[in-house]
C-alpha positions as CSV (number, residue, x, y, z in Angstrom):
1,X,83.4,164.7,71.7
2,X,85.6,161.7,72.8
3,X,88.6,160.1,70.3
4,X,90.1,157.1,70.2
5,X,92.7,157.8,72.9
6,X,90.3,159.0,75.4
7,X,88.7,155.7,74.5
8,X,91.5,153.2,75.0
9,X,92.9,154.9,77.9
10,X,89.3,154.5,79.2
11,X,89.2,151.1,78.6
12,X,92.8,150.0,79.4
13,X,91.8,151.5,83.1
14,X,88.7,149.9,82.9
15,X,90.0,146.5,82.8
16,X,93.0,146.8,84.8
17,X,90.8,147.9,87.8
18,X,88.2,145.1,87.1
19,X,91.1,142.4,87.1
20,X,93.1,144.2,90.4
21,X,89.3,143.6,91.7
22,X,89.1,147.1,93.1
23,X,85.6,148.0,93.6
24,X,87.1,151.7,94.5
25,X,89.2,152.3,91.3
26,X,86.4,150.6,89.4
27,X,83.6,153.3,90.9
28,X,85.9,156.0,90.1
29,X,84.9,156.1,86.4
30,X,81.3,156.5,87.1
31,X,79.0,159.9,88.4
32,X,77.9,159.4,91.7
33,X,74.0,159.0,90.0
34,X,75.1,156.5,87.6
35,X,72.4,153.9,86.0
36,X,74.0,150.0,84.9
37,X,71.7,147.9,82.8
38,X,72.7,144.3,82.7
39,X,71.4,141.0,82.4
40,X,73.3,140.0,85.4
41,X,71.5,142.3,87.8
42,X,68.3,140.8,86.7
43,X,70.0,137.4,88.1
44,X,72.5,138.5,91.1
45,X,70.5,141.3,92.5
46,X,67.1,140.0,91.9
47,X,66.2,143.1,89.8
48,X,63.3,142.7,87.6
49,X,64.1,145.6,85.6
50,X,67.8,145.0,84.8
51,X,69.2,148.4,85.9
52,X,70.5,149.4,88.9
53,X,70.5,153.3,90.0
54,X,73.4,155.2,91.8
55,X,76.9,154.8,92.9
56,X,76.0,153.0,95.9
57,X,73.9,150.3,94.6
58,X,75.8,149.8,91.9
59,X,79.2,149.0,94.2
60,X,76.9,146.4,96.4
61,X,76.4,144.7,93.2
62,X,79.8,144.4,92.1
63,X,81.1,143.7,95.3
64,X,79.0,140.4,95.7
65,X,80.3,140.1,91.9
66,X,84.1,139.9,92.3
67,X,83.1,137.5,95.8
68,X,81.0,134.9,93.8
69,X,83.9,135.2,90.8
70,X,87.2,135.8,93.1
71,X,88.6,134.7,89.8
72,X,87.3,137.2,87.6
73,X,90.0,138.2,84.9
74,X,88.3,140.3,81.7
75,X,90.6,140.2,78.6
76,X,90.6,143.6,76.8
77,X,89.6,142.7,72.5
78,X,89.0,146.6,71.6
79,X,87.1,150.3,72.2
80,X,85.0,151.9,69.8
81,X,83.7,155.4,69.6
82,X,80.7,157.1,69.6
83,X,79.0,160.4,70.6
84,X,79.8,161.2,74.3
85,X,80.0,156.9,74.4
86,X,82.2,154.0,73.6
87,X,81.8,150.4,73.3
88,X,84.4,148.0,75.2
89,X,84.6,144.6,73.8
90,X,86.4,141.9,76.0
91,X,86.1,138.5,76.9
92,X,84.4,138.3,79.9
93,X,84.2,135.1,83.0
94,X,82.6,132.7,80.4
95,X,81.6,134.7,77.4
96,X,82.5,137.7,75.0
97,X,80.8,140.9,76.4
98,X,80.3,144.8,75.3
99,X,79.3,147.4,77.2
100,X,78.6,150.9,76.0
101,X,79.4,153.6,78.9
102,X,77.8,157.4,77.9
103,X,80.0,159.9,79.3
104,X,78.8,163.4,81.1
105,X,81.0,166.5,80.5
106,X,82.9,165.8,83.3
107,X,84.3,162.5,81.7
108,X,82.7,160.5,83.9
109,X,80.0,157.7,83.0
110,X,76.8,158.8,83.7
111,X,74.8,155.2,82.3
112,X,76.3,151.8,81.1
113,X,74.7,149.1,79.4
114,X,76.5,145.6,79.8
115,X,75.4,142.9,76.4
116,X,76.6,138.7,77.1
117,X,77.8,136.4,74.1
């Protein structure tokens, strides 16, 4: 079971990798078979379904994310836990955003599902 400090730590990490824009440091907290769902891959990748399967993938997507946003700064608002998850709420490019991130034993995230304000 996660707590709260696994949780913030998490999520402290998170964003500070996201706003150094290091797609390495960023794919470190994920399993190499990761799945992302997000409303954003349906518009930037030109996926129907939304999600986006693998390590790989994933990294070309985010990639062409932190080119078309070279500002991208996220803005850390708080973590909540669940059951082998938690939920980051932050204020994303142009809108408040949560994602949950369900964690393997490992600690790593193993699927993440990205919500837009």
């Amino acid at each position: 079971m996660l707590d709260k400090n696994f949780a913030d730590e998490f999520a402290a990490d998170w964003i500070d990798a996201w706003n150094q824009h290091d797609l390495e440091r960023i794919l470190a907290h994920y399993a190499d078979d990761f799945e992302m769902s997000s409303p954003m891959i349906i518009k930037m990748a030109g996926e129907p379904t939304g999600t986006l399967k693998g390590k790989q993938l994933v990294g070309q997507y985010w990639a062409k994310a932190l080119q078309l946003f070279p500002d991208l700064h996220f803005q850390l608002h708080s973590s909540l836990v669940g059951v082998n998850s938690i939920v980051i709420n932050y204020q994303g490019v142009s809108s408040p955003a949560a994602e949950v991130f369900y964690f393997n034993a490992d600690g790593k995230v193993v699927k993440a599902f990205a919500h837009y304000g």
